[in-house]
KENUPA-625041 format. One line per 10 residues: number of its first residue (from 1); their letters; for each residue x, y, z of C-alpha. Coordinates in Angstrom, 3 decimals, padded with zeros to 6 digits, always signed. Example, Ala and Ser with C-alpha at 12.3 -4.5 7.8 and 13.67 -1.06 7.14 Angstrom:
# residues 2
1	AS	+012.300 -004.500 +007.800 ~ +013.670 -001.060 +007.140 $
***
This chain:
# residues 109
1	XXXXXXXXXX	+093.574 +101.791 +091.322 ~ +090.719 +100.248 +092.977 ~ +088.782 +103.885 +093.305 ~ +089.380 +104.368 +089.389 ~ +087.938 +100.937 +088.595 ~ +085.087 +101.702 +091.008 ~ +084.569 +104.834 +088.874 ~ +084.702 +102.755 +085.675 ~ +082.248 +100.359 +086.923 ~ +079.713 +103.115 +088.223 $
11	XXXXXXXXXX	+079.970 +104.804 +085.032 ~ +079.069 +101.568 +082.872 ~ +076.193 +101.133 +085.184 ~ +075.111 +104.836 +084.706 ~ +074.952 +104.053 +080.926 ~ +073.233 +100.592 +080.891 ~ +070.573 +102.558 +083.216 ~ +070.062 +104.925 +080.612 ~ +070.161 +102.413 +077.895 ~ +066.923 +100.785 +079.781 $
21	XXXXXXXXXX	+065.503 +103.964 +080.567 ~ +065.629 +104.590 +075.949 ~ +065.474 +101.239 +075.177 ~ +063.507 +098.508 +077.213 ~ +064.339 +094.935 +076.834 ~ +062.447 +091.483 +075.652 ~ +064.026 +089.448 +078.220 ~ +062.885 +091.122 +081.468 ~ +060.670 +093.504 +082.319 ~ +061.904 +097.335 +082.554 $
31	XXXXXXXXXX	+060.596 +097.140 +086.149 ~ +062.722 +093.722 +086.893 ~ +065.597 +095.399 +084.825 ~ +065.452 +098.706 +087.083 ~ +065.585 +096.505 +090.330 ~ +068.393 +094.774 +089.045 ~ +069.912 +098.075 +088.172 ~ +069.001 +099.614 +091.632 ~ +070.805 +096.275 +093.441 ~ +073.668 +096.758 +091.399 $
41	XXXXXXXXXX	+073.737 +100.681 +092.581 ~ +073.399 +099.546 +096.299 ~ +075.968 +096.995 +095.951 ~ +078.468 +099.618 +094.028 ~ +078.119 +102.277 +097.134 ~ +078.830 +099.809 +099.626 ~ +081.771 +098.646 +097.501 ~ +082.653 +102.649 +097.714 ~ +082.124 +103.176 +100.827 ~ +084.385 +099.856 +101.997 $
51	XXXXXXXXXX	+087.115 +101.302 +099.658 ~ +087.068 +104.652 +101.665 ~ +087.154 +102.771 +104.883 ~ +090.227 +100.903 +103.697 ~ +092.270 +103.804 +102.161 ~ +091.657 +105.768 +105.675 ~ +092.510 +102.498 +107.674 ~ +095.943 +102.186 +105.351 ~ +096.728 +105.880 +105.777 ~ +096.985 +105.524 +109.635 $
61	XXXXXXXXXX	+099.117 +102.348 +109.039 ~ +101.239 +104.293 +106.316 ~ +101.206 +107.068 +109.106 ~ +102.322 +104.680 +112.215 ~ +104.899 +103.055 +110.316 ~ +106.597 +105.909 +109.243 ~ +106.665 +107.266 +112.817 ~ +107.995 +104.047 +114.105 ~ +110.788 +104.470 +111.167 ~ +111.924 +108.155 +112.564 $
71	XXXXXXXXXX	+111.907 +106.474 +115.923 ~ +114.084 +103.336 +115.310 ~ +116.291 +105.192 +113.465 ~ +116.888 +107.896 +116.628 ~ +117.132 +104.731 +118.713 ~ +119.646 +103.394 +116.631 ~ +121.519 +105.845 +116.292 ~ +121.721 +106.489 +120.389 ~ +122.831 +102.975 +120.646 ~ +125.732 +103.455 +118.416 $
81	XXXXXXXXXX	+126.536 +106.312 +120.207 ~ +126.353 +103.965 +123.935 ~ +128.241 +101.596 +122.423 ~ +131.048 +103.688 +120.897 ~ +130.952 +105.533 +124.488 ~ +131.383 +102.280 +126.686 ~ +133.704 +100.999 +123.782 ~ +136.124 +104.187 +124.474 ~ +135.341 +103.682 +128.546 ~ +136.859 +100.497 +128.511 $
91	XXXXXXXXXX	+140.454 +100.377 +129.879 ~ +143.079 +099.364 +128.025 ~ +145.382 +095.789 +128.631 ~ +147.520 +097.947 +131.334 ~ +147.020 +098.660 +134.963 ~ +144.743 +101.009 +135.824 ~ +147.175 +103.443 +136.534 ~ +146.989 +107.205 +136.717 ~ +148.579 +107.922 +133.594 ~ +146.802 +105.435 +132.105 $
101	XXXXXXXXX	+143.213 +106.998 +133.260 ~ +144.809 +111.027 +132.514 ~ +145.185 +109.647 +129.273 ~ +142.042 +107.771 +128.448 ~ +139.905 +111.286 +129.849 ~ +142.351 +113.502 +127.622 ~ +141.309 +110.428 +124.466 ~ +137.479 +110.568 +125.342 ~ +137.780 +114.716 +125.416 $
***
């Protein structure tokens, strides 16, 4: 949005630069009007120039976000696996006996 206003702007100034260029002006000279026009130019480029700086600086945020997205969702999803694991580990309210163990390593197979 802010590169197609940028492009709006530069193209206004392009026309009031030719306006001056066919038309001249009573209230300033052409010569103060054309270093007015040349600031303005200066000032627009640098404005273009910050704008490219800042869409490449947000791409590599956009980029490192969406990598630490894939990785907290893999995290995630090995925690709920640890969790379910130890949950199944746990032994049940009975003695530890051998049945008991048998039948928790037949549950967790």
């Amino acid at each position: 949005e802010l590169e197609n206003q940028l492009m709006a702007k530069s193209k206004t100034l392009d026309e009031l630069q030719q306006s001056l260029t066919s038309n001249g002006s009573a209230e300033q000279t052409p010569e103060a009007q054309s270093l007015r026009i040349a600031e303005l130019c200066e000032m627009k480029d640098s404005i273009v120039n910050q704008v490219a700086q800042l869409k490449a600086s947000m791409e590599s945020v956009l980029e490192q976000w969406r990598a630490y997205d894939e990785i907290y969702a893999e995290v995630s999803l090995m925690t709920t696996r640890y969790l379910y694991c130890i949950e199944q580990c746990k032994p049940s309210g009975e003695e530890a006996s051998l049945e008991a163990l048998k039948k928790q390593v037949k549950t967790l197979k």
